[in-house]
N, CA, C and O atoms as a GROMACS GRO file, in nm:
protein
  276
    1UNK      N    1   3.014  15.254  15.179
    1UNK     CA    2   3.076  15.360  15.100
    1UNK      C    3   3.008  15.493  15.135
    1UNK      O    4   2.890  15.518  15.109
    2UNK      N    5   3.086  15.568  15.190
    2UNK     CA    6   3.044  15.739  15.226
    2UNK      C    7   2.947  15.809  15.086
    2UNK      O    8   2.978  15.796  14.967
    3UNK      N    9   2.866  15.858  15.122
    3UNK     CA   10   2.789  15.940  14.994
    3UNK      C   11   2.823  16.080  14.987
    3UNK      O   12   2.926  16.097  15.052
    4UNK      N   13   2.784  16.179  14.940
    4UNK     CA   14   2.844  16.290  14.846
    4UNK      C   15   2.790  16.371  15.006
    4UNK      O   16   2.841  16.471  15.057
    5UNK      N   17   2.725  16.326  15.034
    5UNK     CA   18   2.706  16.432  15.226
    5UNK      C   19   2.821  16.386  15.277
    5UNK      O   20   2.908  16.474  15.274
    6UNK      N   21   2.855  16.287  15.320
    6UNK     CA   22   2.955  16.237  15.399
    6UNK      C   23   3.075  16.274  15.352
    6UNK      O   24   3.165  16.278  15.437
    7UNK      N   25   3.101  16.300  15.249
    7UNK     CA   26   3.233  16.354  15.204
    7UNK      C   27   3.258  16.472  15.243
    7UNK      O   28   3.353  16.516  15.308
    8UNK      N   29   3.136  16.541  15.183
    8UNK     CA   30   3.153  16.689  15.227
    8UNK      C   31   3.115  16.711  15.341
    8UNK      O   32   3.053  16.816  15.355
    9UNK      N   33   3.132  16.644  15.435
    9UNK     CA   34   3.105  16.674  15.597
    9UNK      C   35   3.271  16.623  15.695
    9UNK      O   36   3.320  16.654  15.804
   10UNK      N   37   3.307  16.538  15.586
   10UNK     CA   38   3.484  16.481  15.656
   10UNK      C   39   3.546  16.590  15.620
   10UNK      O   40   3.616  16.651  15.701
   11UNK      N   41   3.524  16.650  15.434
   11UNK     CA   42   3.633  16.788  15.394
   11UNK      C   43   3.615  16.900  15.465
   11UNK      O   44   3.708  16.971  15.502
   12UNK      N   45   3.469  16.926  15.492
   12UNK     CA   46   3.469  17.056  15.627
   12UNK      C   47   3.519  17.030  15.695
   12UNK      O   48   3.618  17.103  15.692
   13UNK      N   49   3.527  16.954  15.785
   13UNK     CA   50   3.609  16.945  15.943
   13UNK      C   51   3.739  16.931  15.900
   13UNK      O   52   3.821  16.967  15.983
   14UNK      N   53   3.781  16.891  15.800
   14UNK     CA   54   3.933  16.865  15.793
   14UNK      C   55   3.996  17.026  15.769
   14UNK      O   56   4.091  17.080  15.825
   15UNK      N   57   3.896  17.084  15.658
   15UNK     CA   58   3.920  17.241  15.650
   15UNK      C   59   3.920  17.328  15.782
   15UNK      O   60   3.988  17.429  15.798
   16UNK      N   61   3.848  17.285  15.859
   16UNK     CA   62   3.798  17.390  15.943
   16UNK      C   63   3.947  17.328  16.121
   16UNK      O   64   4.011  17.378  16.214
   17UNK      N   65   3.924  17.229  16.073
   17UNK     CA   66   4.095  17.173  16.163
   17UNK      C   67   4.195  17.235  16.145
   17UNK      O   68   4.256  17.290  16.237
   18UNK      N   69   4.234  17.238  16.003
   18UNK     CA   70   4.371  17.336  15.960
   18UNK      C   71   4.355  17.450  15.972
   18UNK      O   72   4.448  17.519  16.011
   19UNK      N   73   4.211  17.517  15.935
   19UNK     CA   74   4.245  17.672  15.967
   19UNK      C   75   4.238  17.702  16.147
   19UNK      O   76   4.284  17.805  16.196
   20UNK      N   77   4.174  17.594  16.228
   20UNK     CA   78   4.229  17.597  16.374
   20UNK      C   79   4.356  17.591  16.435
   20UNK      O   80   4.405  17.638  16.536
   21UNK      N   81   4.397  17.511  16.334
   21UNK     CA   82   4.611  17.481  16.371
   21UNK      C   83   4.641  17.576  16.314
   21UNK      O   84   4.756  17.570  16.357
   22UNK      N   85   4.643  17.679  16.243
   22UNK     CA   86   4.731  17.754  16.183
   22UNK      C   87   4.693  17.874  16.255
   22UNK      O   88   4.784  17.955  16.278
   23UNK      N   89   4.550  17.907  16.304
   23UNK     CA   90   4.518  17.985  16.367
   23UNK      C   91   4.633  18.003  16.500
   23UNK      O   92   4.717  18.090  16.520
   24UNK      N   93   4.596  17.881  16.580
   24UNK     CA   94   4.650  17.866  16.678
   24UNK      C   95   4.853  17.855  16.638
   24UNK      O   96   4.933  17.864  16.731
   25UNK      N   97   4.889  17.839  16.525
   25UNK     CA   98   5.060  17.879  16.521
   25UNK      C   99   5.065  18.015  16.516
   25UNK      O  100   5.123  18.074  16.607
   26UNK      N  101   5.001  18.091  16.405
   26UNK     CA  102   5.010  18.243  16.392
   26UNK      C  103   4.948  18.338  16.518
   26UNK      O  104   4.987  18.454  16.530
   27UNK      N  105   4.869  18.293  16.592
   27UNK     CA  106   4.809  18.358  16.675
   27UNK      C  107   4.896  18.400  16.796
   27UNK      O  108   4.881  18.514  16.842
   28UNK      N  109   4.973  18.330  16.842
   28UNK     CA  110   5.067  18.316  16.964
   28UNK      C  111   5.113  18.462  17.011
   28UNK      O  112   5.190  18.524  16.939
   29UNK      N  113   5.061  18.524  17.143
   29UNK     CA  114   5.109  18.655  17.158
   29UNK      C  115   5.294  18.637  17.159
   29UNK      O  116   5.358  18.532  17.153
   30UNK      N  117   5.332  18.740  17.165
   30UNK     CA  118   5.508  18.780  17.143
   30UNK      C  119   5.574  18.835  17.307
   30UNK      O  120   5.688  18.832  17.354
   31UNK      N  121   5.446  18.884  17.357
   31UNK     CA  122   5.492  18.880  17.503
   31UNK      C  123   5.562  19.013  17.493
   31UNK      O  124   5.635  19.043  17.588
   32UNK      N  125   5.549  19.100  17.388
   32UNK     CA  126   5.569  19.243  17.367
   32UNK      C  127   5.447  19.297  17.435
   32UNK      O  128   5.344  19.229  17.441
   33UNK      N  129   5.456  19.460  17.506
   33UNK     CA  130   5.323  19.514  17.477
   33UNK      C  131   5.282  19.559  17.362
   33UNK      O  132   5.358  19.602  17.275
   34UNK      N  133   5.154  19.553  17.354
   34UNK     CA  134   5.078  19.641  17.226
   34UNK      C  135   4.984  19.701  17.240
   34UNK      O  136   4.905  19.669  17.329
   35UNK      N  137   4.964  19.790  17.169
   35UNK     CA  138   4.841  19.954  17.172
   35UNK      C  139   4.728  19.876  17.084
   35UNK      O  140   4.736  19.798  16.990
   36UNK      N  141   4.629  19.927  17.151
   36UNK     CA  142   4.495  19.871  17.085
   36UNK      C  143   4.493  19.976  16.965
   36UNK      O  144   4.525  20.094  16.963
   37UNK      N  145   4.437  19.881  16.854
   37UNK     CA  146   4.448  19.956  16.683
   37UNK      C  147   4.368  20.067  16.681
   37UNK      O  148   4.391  20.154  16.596
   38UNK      N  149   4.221  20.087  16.808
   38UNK     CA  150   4.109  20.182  16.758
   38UNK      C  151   4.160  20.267  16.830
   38UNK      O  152   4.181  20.374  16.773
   39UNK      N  153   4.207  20.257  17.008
   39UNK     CA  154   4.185  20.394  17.084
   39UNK      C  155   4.424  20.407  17.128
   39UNK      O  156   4.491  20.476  17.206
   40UNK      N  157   4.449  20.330  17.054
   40UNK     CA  158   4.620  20.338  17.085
   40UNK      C  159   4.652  20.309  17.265
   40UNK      O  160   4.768  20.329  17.300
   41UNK      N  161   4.555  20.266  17.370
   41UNK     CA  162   4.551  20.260  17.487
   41UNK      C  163   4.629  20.100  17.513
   41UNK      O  164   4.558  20.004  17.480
   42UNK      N  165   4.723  20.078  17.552
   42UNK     CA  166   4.793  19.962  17.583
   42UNK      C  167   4.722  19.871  17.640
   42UNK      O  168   4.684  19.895  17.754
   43UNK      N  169   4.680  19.721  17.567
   43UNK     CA  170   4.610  19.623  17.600
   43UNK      C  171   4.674  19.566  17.712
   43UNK      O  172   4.797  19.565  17.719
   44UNK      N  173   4.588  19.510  17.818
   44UNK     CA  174   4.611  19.435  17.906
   44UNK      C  175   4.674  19.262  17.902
   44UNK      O  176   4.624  19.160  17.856
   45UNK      N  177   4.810  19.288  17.977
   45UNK     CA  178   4.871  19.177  17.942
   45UNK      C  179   4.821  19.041  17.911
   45UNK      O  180   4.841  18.958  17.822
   46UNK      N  181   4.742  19.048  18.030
   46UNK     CA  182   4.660  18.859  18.065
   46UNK      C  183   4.574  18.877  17.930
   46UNK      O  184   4.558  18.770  17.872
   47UNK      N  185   4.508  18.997  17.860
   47UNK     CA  186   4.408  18.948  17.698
   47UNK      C  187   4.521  18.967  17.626
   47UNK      O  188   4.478  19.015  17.521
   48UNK      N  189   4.617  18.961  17.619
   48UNK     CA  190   4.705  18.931  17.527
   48UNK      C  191   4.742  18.797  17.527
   48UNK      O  192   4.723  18.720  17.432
   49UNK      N  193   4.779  18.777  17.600
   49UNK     CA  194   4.814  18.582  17.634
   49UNK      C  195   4.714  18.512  17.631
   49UNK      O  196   4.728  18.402  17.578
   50UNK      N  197   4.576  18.550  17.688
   50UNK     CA  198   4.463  18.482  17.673
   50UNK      C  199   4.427  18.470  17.511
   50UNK      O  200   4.421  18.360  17.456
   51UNK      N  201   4.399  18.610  17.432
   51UNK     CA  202   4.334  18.554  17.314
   51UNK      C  203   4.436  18.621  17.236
   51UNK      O  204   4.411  18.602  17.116
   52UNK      N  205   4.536  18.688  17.251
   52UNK     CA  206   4.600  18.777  17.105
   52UNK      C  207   4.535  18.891  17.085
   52UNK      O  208   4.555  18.945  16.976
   53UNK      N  209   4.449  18.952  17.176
   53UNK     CA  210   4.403  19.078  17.116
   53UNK      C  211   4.445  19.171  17.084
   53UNK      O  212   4.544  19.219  17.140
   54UNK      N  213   4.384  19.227  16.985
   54UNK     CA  214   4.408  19.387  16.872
   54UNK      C  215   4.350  19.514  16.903
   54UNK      O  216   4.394  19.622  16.863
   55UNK      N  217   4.211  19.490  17.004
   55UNK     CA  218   4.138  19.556  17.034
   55UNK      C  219   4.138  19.579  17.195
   55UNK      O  220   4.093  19.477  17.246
   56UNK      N  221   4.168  19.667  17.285
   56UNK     CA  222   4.132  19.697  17.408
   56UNK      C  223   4.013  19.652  17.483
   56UNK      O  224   3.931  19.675  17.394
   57UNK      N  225   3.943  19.605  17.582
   57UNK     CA  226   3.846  19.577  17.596
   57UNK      C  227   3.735  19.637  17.612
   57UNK      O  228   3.620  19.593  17.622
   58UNK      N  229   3.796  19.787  17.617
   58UNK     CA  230   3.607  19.898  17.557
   58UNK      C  231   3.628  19.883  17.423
   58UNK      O  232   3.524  19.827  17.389
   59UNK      N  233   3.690  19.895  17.332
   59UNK     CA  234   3.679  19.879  17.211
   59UNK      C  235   3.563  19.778  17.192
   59UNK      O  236   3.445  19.797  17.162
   60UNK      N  237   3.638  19.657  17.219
   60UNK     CA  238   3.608  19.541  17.102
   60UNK      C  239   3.464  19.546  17.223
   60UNK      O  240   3.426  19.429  17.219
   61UNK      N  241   3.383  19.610  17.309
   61UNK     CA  242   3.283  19.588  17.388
   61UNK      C  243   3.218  19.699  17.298
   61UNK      O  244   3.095  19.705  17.296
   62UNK      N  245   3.285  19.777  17.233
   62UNK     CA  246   3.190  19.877  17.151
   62UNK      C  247   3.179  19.822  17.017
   62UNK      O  248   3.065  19.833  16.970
   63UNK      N  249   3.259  19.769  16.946
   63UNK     CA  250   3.255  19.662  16.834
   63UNK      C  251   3.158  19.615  16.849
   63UNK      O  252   3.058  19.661  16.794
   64UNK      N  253   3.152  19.488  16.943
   64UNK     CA  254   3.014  19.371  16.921
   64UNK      C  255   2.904  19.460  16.953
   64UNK      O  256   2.794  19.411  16.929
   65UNK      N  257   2.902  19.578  17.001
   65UNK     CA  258   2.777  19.632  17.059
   65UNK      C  259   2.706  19.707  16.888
   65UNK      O  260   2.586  19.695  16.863
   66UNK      N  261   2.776  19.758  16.818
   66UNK     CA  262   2.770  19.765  16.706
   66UNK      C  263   2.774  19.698  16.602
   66UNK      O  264   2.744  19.751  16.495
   67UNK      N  265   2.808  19.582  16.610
   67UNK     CA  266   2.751  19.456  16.504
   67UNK      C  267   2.630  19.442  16.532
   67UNK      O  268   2.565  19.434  16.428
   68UNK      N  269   2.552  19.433  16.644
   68UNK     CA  270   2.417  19.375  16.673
   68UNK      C  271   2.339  19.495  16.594
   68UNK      O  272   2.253  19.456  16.515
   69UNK      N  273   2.357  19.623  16.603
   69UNK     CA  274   2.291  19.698  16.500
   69UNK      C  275   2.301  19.716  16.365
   69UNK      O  276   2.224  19.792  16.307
   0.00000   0.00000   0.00000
């Protein structure tokens, strides 16, 4: 019989599964172009299909560079 860890270690992954599938339904680029949200500069097709991005790639390279601080 699973103990009170083991439970809550099957309900995480089961949580963290669905928000991966749903990620991955809503995420799907549209195969439209789109303007990056910070500098309006038209994202590059292949990071659109690759991840869905919102951000241009100096952007989101100035983003993480600014989380670390």
């Amino acid at each position: 019989m699973p103990d009170l860890a083991d439970q809550a270690e099957i309900q995480e992954q089961l949580a963290r599964q669905i928000a991966i599938d749903n990620r991955v339904q809503n995420g799907k680029w549209d195969g439209l172009p789109r303007e990056c949200y910070e500098c309006f500069n038209l994202i590059n097709d292949l990071r659109l299909k690759a991840i869905n991005a919102t951000l241009c790639i100096t952007c989101a390279s100035i983003n993480e560079k600014n989380k670390g601080h």
